[in-house]
C-alpha positions in Angstrom: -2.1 8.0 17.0 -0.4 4.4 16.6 -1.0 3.6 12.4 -1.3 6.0 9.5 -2.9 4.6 6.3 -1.7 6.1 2.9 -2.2 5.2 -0.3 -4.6 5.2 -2.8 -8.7 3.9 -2.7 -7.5 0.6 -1.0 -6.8 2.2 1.6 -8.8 5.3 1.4 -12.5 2.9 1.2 -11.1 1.2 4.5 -12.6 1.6 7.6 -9.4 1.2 9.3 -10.3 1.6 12.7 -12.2 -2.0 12.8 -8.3 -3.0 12.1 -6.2 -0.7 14.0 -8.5 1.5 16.6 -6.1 4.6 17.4 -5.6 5.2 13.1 -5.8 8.1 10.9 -7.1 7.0 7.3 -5.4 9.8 4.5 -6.3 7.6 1.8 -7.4 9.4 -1.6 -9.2 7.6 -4.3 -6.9 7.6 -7.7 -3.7 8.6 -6.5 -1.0 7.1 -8.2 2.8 7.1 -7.6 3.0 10.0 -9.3 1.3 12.1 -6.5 2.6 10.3 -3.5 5.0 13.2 -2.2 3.0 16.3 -3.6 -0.3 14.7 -1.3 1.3 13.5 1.4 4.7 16.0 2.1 1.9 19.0 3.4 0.1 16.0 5.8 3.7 14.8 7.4 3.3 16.7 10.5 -0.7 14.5 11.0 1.5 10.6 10.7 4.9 11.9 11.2 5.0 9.9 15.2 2.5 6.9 14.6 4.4 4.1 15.5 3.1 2.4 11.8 2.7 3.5 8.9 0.8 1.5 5.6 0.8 2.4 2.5 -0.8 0.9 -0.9 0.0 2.5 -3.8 0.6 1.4 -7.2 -2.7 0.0 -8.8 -3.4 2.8 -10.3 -0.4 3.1 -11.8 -1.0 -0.4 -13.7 -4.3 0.7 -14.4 -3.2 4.0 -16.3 0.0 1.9 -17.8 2.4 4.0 -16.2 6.0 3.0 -17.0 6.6 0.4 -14.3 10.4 1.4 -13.9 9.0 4.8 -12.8 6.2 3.7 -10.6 8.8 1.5 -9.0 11.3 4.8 -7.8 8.6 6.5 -6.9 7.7 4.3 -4.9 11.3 3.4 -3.5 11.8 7.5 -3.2 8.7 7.6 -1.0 9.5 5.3 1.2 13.2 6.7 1.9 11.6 9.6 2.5 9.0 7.9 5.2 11.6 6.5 6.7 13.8 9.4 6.9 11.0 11.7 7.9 10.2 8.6 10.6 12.5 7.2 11.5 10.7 5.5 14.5 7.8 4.3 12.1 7.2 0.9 11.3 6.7 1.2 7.8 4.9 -1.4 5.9 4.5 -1.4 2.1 2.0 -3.5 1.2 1.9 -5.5 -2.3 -0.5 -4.1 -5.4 -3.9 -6.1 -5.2 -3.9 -8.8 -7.9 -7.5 -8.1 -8.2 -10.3 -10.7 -9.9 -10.3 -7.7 -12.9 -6.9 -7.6 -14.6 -5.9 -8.2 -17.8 -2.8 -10.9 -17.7 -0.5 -7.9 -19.3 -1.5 -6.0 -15.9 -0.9 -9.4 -13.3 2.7 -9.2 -15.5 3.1 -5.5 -14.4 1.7 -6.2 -10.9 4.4 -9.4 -10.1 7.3 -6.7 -11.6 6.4 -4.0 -9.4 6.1 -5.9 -6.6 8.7 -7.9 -6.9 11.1 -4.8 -7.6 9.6 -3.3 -4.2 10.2 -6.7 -2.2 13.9 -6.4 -3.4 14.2 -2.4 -2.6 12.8 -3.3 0.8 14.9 -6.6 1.0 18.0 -4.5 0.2 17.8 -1.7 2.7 17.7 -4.5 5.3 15.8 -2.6 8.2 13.4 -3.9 10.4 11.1 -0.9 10.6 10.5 -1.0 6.5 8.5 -4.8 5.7 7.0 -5.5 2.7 3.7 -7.1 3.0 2.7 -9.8 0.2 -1.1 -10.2 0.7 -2.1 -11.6 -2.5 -2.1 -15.4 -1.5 -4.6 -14.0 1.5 -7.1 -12.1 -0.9 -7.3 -15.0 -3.9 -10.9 -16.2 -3.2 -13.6 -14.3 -5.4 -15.1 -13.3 -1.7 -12.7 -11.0 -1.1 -13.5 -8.9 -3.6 -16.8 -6.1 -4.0 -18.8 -6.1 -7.2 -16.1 -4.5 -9.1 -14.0 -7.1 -8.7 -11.5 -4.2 -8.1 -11.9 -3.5 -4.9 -12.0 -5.5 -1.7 -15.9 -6.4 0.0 -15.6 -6.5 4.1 -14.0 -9.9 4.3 -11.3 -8.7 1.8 -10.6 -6.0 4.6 -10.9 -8.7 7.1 -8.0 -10.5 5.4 -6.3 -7.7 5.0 -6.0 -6.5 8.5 -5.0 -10.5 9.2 -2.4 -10.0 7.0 -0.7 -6.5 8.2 -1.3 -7.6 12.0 0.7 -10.4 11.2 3.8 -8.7 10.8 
């Protein structure tokens, strides 16, 4: 398998093989930072020698106002721990969706988390860890099902522009 997907129902309503064909989707609907190593430290062994890994995570987080300073080292821990588990993996965090739907206080918690992220990623200076700003992609209403939480087909199609880019 070339690209793992983690993360939470971003990735988990994606039918990533229209992106990536050789994929393995373990997305799960809800999951926030919280449950990133408890869900996915049993499934290592299915992602552990894909050549990418992508993982979303974090919306949820907003959504339940999680303390952003935790979501933020969970995060961080997690992907140490991806790329110490792969070390060979391209590893590409990608930034939380600012959907059509949030509350300005949530875009305020959104821009902190990610930027915290950017500058974890920035910091550890490795070209197989990338963090992935698609939010200037995925602005237009289109992009966006009729929950104007969660990305419609050409949102996906945007998407995978955006992650085959790097």
């Amino acid at each position: 398998m070339t690209t793992a997907f983690l993360g939470s129902s971003i990735i988990q309503k994606w039918h990533t093989t229209t992106c990536i064909q050789n994929s393995i989707n373990l997305g799960v609907s809800g999951l926030t930072s919280n449950d990133l190593t408890q869900t996915y430290v049993s499934k290592m062994r299915q992602f552990a020698h894909s050549k990418n890994i992508i993982l979303y995570i974090g919306s949820n987080d907003v959504r339940k106002k999680h303390d952003s300073i935790t979501t933020v080292k969970n995060i961080s821990t997690f992907l140490d721990l991806l790329c110490e588990v792969c070390p060979k993996a391209n590893v590409f965090y990608v930034s939380i969706i600012k959907s059509p739907i949030r509350t300005q206080k949530q875009l305020s918690e959104i821009t902190l988390i990610n930027n915290k992220i950017r500058q974890f990623v920035a910091l550890k200076n490795t070209a197989t860890l990338q963090y992935c700003n698609v939010n200037r992609q995925l602005r237009s209403s289109e992009n966006y099902d009729t929950d104007k939480n969660h990305l419609s087909e050409i949102g996906y199609a945007n998407l995978c522009k955006c992650i085959l880019l790097k």
